[in-house]
DRENVEX-333252 format. One record per residue (C-alpha): residue in three letters; chain; x, y negated, z negated. Coordinates in nm, 3 decimals. Layout:
# DRENVEX-333252
+------+------+---------+---------+---------+
! code ! unit !      xx !      yy !      zz !
+------+------+---------+---------+---------+
!  ALA !    A !       X !       Y !       Z !
...
+------+------+---------+---------+---------+
//
This chain:
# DRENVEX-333252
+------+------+---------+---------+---------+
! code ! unit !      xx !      yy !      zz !
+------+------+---------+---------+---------+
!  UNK !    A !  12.477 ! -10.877 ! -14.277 !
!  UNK !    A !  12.148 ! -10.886 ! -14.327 !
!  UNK !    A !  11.933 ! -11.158 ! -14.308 !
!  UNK !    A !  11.656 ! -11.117 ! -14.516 !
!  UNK !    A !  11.676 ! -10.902 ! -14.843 !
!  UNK !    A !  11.384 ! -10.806 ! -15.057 !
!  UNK !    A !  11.400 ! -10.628 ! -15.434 !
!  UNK !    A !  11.151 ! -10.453 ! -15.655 !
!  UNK !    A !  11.338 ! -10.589 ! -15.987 !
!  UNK !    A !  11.274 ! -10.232 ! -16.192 !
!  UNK !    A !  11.369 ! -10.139 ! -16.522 !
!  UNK !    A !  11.360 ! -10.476 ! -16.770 !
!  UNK !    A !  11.109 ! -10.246 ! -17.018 !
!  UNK !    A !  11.309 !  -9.952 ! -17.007 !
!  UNK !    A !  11.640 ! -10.173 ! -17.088 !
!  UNK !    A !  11.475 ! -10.360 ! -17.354 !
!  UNK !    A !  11.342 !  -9.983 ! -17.533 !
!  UNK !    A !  11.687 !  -9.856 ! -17.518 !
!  UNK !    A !  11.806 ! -10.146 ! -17.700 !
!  UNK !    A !  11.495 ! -10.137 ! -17.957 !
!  UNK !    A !  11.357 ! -10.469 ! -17.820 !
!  UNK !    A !  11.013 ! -10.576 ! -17.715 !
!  UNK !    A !  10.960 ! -10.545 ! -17.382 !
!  UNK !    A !  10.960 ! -10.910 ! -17.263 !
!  UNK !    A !  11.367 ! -10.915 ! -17.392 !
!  UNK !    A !  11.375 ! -10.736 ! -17.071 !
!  UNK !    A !  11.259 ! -10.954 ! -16.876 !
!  UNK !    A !  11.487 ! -11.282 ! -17.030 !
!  UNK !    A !  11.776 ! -11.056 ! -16.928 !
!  UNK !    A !  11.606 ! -10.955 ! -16.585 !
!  UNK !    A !  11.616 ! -11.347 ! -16.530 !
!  UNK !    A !  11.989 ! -11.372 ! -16.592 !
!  UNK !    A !  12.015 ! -11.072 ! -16.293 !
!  UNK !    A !  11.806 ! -11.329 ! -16.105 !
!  UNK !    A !  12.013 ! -11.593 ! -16.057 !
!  UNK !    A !  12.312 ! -11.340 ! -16.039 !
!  UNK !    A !  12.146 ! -11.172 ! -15.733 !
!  UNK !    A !  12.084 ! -11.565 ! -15.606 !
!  UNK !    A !  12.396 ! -11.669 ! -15.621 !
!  UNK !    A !  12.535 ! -11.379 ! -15.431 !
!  UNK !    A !  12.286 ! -11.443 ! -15.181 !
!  UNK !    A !  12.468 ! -11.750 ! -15.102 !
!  UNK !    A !  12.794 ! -11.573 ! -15.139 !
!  UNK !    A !  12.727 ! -11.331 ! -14.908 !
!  UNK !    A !  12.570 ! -11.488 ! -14.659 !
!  UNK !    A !  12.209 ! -11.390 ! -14.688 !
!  UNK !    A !  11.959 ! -11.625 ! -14.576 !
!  UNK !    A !  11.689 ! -11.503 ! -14.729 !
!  UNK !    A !  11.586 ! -11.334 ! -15.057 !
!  UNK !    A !  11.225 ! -11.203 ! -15.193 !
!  UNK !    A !  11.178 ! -11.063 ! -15.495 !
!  UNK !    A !  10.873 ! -10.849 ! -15.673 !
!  UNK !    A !  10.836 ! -11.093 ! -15.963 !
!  UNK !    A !  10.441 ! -11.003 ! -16.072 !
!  UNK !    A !  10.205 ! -10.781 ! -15.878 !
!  UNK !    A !   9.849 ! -10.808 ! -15.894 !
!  UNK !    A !   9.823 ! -10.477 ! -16.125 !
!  UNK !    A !  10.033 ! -10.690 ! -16.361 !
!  UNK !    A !   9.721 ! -10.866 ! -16.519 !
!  UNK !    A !   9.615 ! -10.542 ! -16.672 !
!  UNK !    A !   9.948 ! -10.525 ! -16.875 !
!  UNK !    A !   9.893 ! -10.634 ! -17.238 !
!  UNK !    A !   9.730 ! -11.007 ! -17.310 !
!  UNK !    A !  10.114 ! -11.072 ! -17.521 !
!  UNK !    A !  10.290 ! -10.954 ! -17.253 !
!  UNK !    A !  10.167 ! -11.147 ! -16.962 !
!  UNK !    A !  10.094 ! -11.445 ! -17.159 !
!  UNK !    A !  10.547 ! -11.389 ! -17.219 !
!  UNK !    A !  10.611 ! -11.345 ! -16.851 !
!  UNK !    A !  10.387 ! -11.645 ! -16.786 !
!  UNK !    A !  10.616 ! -11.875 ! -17.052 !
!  UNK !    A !  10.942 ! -11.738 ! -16.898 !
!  UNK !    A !  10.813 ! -11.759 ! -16.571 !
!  UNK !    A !  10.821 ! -12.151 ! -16.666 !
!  UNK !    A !  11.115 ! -12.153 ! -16.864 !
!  UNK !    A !  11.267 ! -12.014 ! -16.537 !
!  UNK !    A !  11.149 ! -12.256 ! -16.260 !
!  UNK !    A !  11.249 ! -12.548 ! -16.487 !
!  UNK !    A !  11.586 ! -12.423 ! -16.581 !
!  UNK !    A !  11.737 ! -12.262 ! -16.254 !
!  UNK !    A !  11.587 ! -12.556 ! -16.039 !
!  UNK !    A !  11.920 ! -12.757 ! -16.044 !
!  UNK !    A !  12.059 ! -12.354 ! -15.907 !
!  UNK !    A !  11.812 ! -12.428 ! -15.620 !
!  UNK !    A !  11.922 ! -12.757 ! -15.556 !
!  UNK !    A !  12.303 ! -12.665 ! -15.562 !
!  UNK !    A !  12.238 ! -12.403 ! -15.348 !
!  UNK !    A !  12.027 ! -12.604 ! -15.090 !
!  UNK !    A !  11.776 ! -12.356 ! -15.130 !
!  UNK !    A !  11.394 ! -12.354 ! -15.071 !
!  UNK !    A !  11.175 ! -12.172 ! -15.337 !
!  UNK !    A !  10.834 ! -12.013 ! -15.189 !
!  UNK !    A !  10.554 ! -11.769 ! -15.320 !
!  UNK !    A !  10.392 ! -11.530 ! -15.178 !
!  UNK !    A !  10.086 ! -11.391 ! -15.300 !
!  UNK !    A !   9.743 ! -11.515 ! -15.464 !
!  UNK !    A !   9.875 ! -11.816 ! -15.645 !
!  UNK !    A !   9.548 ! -11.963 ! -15.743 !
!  UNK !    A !   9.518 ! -11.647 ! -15.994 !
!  UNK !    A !   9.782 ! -11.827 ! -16.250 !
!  UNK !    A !   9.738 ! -12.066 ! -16.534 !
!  UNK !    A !   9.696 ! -12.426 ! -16.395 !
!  UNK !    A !  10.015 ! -12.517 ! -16.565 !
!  UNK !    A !  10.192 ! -12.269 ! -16.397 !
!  UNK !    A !  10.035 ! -12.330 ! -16.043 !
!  UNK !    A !  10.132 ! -12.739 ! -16.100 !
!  UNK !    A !  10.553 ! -12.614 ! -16.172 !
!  UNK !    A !  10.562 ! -12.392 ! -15.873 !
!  UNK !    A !  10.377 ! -12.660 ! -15.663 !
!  UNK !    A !  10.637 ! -12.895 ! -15.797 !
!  UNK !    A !  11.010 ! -12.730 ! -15.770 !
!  UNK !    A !  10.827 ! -12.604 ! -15.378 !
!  UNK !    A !  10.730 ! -12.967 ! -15.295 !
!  UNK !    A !  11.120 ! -13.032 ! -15.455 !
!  UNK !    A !  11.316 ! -12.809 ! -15.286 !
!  UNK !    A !  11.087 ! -12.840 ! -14.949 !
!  UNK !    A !  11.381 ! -13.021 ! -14.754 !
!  UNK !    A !  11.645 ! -12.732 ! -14.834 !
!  UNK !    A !  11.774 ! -12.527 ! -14.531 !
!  UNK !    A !  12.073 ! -12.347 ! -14.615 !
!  UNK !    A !  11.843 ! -12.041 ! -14.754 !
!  UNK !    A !  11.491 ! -11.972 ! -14.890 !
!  UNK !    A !  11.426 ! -11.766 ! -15.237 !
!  UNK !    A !  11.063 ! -11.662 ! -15.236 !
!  UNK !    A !  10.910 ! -11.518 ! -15.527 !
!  UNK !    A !  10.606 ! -11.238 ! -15.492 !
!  UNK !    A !  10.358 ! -11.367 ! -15.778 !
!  UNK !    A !   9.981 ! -11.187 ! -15.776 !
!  UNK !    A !  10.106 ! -11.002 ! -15.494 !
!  UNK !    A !  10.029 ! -10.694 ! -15.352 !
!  UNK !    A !  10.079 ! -10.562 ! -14.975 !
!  UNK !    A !   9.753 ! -10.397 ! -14.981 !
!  UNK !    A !   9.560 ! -10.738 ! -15.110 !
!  UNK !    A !   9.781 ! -10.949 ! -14.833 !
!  UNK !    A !   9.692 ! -10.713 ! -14.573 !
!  UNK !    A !   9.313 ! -10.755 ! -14.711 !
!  UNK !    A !   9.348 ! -11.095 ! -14.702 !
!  UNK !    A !   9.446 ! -11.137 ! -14.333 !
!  UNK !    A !   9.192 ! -10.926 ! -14.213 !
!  UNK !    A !   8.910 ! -11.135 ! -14.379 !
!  UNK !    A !   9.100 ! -11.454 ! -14.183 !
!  UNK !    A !   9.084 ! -11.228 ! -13.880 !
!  UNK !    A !   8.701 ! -11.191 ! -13.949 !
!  UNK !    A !   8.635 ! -11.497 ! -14.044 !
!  UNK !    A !   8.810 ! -11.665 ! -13.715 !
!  UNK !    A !   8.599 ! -11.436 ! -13.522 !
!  UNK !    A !   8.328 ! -11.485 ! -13.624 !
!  UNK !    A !   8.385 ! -11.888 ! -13.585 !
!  UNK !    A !   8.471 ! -11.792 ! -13.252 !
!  UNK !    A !   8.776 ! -11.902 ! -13.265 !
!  UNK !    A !   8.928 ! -11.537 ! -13.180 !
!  UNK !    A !   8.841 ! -11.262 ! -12.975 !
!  UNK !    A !   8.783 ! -10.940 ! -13.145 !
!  UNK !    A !   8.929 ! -10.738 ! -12.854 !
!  UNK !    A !   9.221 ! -10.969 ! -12.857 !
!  UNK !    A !   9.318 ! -10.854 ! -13.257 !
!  UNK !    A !   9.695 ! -10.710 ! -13.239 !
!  UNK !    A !   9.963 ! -10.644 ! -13.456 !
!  UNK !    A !  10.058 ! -11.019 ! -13.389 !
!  UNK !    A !   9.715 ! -11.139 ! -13.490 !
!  UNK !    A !   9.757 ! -10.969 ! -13.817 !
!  UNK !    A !  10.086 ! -11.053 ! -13.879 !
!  UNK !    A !  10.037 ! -11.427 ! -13.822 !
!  UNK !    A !   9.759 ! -11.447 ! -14.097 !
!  UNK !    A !  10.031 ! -11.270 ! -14.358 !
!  UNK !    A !  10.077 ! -11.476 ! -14.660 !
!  UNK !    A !  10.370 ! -11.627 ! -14.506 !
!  UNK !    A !  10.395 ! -11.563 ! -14.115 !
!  UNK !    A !  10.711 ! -11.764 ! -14.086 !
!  UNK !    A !  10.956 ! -11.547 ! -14.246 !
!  UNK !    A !  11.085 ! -11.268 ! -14.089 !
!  UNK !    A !  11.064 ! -10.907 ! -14.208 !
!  UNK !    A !  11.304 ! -10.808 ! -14.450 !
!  UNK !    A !  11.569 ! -10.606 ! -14.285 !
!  UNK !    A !  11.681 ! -10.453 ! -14.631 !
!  UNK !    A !  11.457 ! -10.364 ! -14.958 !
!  UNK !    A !  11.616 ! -10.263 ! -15.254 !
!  UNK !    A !  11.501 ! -10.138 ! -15.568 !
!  UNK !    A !  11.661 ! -10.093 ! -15.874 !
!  UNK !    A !  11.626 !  -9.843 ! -16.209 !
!  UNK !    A !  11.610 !  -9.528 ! -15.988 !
!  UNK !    A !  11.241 !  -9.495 ! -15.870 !
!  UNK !    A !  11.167 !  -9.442 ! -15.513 !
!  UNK !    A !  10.885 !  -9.619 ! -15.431 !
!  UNK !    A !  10.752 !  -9.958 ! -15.244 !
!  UNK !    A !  10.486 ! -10.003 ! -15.521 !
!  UNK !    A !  10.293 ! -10.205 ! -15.296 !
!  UNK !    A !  10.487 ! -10.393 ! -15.207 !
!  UNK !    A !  10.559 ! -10.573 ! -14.834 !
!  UNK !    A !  10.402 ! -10.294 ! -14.689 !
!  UNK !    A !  10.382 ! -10.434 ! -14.302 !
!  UNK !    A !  10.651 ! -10.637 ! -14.334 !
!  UNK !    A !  10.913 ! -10.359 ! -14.451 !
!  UNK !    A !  10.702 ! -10.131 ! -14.192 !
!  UNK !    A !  11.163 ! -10.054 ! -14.077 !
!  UNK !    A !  11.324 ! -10.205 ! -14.321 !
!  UNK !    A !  11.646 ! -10.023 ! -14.465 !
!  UNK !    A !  11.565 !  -9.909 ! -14.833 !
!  UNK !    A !  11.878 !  -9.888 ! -15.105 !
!  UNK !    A !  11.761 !  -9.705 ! -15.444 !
!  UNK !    A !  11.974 !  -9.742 ! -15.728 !
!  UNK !    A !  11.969 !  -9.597 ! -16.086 !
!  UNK !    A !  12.097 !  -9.937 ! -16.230 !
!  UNK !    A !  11.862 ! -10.078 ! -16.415 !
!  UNK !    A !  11.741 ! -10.450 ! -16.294 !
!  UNK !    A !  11.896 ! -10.658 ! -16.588 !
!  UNK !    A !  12.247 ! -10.496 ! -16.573 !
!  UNK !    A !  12.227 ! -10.537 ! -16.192 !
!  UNK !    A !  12.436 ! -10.864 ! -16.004 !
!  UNK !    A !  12.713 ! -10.908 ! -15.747 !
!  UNK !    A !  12.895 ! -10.550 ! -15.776 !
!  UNK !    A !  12.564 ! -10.406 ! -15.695 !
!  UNK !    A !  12.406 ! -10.636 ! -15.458 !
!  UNK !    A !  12.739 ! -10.600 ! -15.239 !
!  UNK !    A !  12.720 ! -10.222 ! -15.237 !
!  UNK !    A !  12.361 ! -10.254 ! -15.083 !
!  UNK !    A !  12.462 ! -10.467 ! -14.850 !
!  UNK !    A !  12.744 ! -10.250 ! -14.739 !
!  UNK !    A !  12.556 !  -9.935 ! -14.755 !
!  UNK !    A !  12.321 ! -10.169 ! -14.520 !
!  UNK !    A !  12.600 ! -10.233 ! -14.262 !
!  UNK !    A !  12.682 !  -9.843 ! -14.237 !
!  UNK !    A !  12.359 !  -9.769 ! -14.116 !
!  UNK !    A !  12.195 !  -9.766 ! -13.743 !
!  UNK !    A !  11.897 !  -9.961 ! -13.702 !
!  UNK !    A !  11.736 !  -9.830 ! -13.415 !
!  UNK !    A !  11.367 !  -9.943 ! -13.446 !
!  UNK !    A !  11.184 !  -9.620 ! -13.316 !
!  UNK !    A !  11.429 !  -9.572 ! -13.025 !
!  UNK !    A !  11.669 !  -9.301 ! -12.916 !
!  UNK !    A !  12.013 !  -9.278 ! -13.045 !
+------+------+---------+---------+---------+
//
């Protein structure tokens, strides 16, 4: 089983246009798979799950539609909070929070600083992120600590970088799936998933929950992890 899981939610536009529906319909529904996929988590066993809620190419989408996915962003942390809490699960975010709305900085600080004492599993949500831009922004720490002298240049590793990562606590993410049938990390957890296992399905995210999260985990426990060594 593994013990950190991380999904590219794809496909809530494409399911909304097949239905004739504005795009951010899509994303309501995607929400419902949310706390589908959350509870099964728990179900299952899986400590940890990160999801690819709003990259930091999602502010050039349409002024409507971000200004919808920042209301049901909202709608979401105040409404699946008591999920958390039943759950005795901790919510995190990684990625460039200070790019949001004030309002929407204060709710995430708030259901964090709520659920902070949870330690059954951890649900972090990747808002403004992008692996690229976290990778960025660890090697300006890195600079910035050298030149401080607080690090030597010639002692800059792969632990270095990895311990100025957005959060350096969690471990990698041993699976990554992505849903709605593209094949792609899209920028997303690019060290960290440096060997994860990858599990592509066609499904798109909003009709995706248990059925599917259990086949990627199974498909997950059929495979051999072997990290760059011989069979």
């Amino acid at each position: 089983m593994p013990r950190h899981v991380a999904v590219i939610m794809d496909g809530n536009g494409r399911w909304a246009k097949e239905r004739g529906k504005p795009r951010i319909f899509g994303h309501r529904a995607g929400a419902d798979a949310l706390e589908r996929v959350l509870l099964a988590c728990r179900k299952f066993g899986v400590e940890i799950l990160t999801v690819y809620a709003f990259s930091t190419e999602n502010w050039i989408r349409p002024a409507d539609e971000v200004s919808g996915l920042m209301r049901l962003l909202l709608r979401f942390l105040k409404s699946k909070e008591k999920v958390l809490h039943e759950n005795e699960t901790r919510l995190r975010v990684t990625g460039r929070i200070g790019d949001f709305p004030s309002e929407v900085q204060a709710e995430l600080r708030r259901v964090m600083d709520a659920t902070a004492h949870h330690a059954r599993g951890q649900f972090v949500i990747a808002l403004s992120y992008g692996g690229r831009a976290e990778i960025a922004d660890a090697a300006k720490q890195i600079a910035r600590d050298a030149a401080a002298g607080r690090l030597d240049p010639e002692a800059v590793d792969e632990a270095a970088v990895a311990s100025r990562l957005y959060l350096p606590d969690i471990p990698d993410p041993d699976l990554v799936i992505r849903t709605s049938g593209e094949m792609r990390l899209s920028n997303f957890l690019l060290w960290e998933a440096s060997y994860a296992e990858l599990h592509f399905t066609p499904v798109l995210w909003p009709d995706f929950g248990e059925a599917g999260f259990k086949e990627a985990l199974d498909e997950y426990a059929r495979r051999n992890r072997r990290f760059g060594a011989s069979q």
